[in-house]
C-alpha positions as CSV (number, residue, x, y, z in Angstrom):
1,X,0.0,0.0,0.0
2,X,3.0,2.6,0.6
3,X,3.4,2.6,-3.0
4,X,-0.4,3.8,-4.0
5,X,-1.1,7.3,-3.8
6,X,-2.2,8.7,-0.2
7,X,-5.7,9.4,-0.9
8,X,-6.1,6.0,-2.5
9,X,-4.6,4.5,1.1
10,X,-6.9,6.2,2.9
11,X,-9.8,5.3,0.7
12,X,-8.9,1.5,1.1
13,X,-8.5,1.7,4.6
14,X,-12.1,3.4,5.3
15,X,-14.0,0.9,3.1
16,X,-12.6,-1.8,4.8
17,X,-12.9,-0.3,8.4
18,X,-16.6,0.7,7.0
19,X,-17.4,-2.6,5.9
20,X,-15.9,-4.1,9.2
21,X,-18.1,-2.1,10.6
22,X,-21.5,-3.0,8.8
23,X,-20.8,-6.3,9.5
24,X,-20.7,-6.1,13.3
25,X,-23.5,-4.0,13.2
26,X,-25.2,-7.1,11.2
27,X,-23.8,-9.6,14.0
28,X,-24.9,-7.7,16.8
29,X,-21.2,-7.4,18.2
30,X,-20.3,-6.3,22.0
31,X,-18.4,-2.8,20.8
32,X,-21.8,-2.2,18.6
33,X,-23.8,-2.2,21.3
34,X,-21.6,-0.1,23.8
35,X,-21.1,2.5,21.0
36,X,-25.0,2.5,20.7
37,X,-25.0,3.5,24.2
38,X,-22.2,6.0,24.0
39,X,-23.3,8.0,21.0
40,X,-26.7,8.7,22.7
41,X,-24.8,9.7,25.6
42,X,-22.2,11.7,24.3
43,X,-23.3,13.0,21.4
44,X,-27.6,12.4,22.0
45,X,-27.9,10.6,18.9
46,X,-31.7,9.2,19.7
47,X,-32.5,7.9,16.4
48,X,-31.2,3.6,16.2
49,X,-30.3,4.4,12.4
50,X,-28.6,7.1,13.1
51,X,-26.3,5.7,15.4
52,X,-25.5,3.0,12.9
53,X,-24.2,5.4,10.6
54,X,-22.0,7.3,13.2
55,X,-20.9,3.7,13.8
56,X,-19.5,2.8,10.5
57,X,-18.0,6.3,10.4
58,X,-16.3,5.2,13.5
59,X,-15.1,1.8,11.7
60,X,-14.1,3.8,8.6
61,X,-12.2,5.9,10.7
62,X,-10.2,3.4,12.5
63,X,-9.6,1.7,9.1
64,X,-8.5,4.9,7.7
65,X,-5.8,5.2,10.1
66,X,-4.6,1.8,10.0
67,X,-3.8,1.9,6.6
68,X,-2.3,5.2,6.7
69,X,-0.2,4.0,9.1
70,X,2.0,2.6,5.7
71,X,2.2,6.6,4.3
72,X,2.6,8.2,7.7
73,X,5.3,10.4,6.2
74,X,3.7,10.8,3.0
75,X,0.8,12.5,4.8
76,X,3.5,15.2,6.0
77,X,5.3,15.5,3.0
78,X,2.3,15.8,0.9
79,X,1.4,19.2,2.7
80,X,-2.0,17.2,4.4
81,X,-1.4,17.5,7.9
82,X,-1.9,21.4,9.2
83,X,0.2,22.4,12.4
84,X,-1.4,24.9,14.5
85,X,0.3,26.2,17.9
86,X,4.0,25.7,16.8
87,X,4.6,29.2,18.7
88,X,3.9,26.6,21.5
89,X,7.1,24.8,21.0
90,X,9.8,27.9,21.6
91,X,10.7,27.8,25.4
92,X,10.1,25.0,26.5
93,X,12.6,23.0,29.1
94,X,14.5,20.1,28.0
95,X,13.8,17.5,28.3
96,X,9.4,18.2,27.3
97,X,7.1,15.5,27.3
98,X,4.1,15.8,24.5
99,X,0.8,14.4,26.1
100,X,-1.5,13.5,23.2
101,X,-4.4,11.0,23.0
102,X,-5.7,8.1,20.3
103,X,-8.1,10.7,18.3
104,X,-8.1,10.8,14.3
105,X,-4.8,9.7,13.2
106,X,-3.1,9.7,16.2
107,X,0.4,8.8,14.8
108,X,1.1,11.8,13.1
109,X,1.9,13.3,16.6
110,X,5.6,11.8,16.2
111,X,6.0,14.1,13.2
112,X,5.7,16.8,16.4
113,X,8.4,14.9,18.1
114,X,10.7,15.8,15.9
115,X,10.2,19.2,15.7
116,X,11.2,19.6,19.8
117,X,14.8,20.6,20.7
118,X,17.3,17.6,20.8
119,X,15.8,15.6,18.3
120,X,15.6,12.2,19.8
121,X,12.3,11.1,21.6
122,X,11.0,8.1,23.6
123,X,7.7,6.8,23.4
124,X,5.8,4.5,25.5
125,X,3.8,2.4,23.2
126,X,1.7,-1.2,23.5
127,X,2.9,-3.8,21.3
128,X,0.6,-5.3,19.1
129,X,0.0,-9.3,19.5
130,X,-0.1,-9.8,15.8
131,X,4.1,-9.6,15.0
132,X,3.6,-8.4,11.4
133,X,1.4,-5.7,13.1
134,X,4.4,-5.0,15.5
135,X,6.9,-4.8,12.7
136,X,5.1,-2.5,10.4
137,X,4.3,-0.3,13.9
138,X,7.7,0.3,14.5
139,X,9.1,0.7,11.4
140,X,6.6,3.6,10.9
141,X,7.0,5.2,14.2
142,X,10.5,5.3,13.5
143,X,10.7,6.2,10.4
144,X,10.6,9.8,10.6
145,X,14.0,10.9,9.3
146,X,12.9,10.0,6.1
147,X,11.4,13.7,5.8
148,X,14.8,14.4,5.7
149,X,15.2,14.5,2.0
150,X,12.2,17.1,2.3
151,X,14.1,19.3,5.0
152,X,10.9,18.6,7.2
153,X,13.3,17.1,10.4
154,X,16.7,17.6,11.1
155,X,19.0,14.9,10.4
156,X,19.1,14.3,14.6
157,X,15.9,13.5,14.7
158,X,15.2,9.9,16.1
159,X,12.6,8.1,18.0
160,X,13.0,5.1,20.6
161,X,9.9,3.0,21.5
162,X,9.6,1.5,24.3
163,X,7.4,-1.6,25.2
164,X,4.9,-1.3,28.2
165,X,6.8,-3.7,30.6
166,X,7.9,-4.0,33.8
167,X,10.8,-2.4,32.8
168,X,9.5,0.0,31.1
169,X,10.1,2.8,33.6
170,X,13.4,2.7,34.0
171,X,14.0,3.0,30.7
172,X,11.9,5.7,30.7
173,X,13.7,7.6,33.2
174,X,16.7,6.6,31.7
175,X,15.9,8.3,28.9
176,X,14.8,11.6,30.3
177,X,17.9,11.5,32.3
178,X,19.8,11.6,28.8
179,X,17.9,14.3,27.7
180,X,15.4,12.9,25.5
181,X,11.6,14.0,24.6
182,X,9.2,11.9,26.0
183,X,5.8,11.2,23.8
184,X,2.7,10.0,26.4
185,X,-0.6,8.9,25.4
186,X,-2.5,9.5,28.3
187,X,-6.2,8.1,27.2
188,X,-5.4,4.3,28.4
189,X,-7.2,1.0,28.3
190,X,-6.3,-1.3,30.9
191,X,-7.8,-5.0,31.3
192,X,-11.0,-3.6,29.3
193,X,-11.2,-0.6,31.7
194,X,-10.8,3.1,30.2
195,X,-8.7,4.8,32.8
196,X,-8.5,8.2,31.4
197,X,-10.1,10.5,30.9
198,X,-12.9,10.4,33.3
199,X,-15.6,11.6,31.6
200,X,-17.1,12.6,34.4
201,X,-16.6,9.4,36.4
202,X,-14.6,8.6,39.2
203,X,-11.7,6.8,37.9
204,X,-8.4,5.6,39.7
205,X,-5.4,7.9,40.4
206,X,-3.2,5.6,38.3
207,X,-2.4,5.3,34.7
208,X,-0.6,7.2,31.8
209,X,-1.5,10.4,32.3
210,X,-0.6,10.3,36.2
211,X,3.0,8.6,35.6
212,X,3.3,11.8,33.1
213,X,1.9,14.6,35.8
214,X,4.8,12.4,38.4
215,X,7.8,12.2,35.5
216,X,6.8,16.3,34.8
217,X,7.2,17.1,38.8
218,X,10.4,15.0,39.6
219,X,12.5,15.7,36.7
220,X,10.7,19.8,36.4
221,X,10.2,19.6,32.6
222,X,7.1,21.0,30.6
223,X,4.1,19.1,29.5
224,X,3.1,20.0,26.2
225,X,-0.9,18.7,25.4
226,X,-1.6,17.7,21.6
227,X,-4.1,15.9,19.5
228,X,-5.4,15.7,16.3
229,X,-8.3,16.1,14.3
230,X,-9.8,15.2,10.6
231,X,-10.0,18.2,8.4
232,X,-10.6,15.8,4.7
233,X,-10.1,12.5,3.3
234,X,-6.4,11.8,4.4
235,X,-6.1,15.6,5.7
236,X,-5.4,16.2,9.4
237,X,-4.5,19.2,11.7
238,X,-2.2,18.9,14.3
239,X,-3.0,21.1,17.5
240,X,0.0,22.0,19.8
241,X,-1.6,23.9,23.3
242,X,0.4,25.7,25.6
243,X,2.7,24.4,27.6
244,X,2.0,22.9,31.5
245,X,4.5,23.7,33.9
246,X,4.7,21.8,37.5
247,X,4.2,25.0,39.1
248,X,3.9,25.3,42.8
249,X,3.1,23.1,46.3
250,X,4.5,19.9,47.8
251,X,4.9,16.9,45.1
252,X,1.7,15.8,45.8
253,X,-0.2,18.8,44.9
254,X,1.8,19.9,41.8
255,X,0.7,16.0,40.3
256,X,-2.3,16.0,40.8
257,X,-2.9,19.4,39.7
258,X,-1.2,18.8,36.1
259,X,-3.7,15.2,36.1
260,X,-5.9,17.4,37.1
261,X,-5.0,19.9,33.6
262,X,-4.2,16.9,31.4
263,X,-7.7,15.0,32.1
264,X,-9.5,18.5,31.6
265,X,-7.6,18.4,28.2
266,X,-8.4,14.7,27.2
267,X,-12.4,15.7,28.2
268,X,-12.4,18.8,25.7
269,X,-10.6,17.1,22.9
270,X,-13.1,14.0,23.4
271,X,-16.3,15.2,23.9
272,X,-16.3,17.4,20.7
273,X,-15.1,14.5,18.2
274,X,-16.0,11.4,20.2
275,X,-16.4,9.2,17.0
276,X,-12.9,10.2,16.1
277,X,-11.8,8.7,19.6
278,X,-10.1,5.2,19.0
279,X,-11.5,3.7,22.5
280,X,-14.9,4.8,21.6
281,X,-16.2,1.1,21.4
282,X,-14.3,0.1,24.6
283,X,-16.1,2.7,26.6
284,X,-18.7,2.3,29.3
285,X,-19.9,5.3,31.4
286,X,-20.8,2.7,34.2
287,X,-18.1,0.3,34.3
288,X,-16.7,0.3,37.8
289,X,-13.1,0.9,38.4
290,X,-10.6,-2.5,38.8
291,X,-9.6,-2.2,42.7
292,X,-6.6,-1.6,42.1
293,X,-5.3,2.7,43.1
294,X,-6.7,4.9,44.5
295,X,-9.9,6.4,43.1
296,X,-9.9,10.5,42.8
297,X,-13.0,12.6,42.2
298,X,-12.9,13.9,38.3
């Protein structure tokens, strides 16, 4: 597929994520039913047919960005991805972490990785169970420098992933320590459970986005929030916001006061483009929390 043109990638992609879609719909599928509930919800889509369309936009979204995912630098290089807020990225500390979220094509936000000071950037990322999957994940999350030849990135740009493991915070830290950018998504699904954001829920005081708010406050470096939304058939704007700082207080109160910011960030970003959201069909307003952390008020 990298060697079709873009929009014809993109245009694969959706009719299969669409058809994927039609087909649960058909079969009466778990995630059809739980996006049923959540469009009404979120977006007060009353009408059953209705929501069956705003599903298969959903699956033709999804399918959309999987198949992208071989043209990720294509997208960039075409001129289809809009940057908005790059004043945003003078000033910052570095190390900066970006704190982004699994909306629209959520991948293009390592293109913003590479336009940080320092070039190189970790990111904490789930491994896909399907290896082929895994492969073709990491060789497009890392593949970045190729924009080289378009003077898009600077020839120090560089990305390390790293697998969500046990050891996965050290070399995390590790890499802060060194100097790197650190890339965050901080929605999270956990063992079927959305973590963040809390949607006006009471969720646990664990997860992505807290581990960023603690990284930010030990190591005093700048959170900067980022997502992305679908302007056009294979067309996307990036949106950089202004920087968090740790700001003020005993440990304690500066974390939970950047959660606090990031989670108010994640509800914004959500609640105007939930079908765009990737955990969409995992979500469910009344799940209770796993036992395990604390719960915190939203």
């Amino acid at each position: 597929m990298r060697h079709l043109p873009v929009e014809w990638v993109s245009a694969i992609g959706g009719y299969l994520g669409a058809r994927q879609g039609r087909k649960a719909i058909e079969k009466s599928r778990p995630w059809v039913d739980r996006l049923h509930r959540n469009f009404e919800h979120f977006s007060g889509v009353k009408n059953a047919n209705e929501r069956e369309r705003c599903i298969v936009e959903y699956a033709r979204q999804v399918g959309r960005t999987y198949a992208e995912i071989t043209v990720l630098q294509r997208l960039v290089a075409e001129g289809r991805v809009e940057v908005i807020g790059l004043e945003h990225l003078e000033n910052l500390s570095h190390p900066a972490i970006i704190a982004s979220c699994h909306l629209a094509n959520w991948e293009l936000v390592g293109f913003i990785m590479t336009l940080l000071e320092g070039g190189t950037c970790c990111a904490l990322y789930a491994p896909p169970n399907n290896p082929v999957h895994h492969r073709l994940a990491v060789q497009a999350r890392t593949n970045w420098q190729e924009l080289q030849k378009y003077n898009l990135v600077s020839a120090s740009s560089k990305a390390i992933l790293v697998p969500a493991s046990s050891k996965a915070i050290r070399q995390i830290t590790k890499s802060i320590a060194l100097g790197h950018n650190l890339l965050m998504y901080i929605d999270e699904e956990r063992d079927g459970y959305i973590c963040s954001p809390s949607l006006g829920r009471t969720t646990p005081k664990s997860g992505n986005h807290w581990l960023t708010a603690k990284l930010a406050v030990r190591y005093n470096i700048d959170i900067i929030p980022v997502h992305v939304e679908v302007t056009g058939n294979a067309r996307y704007r990036v949106i950089i916001e202004p920087k968090l700082t740790p700001g003020e207080g005993n440990e304690d109160i500066r974390t939970r006061t950047l959660a606090d910011q990031m989670d108010r960030f994640l509800d914004r970003w959500i609640r105007a483009r939930p079908e765009h959201w990737y955990w969409f069909s995992l979500y469910e307003q009344d799940k209770p929390a796993p036992d395990k952390g604390k719960a915190e008020p939203p």
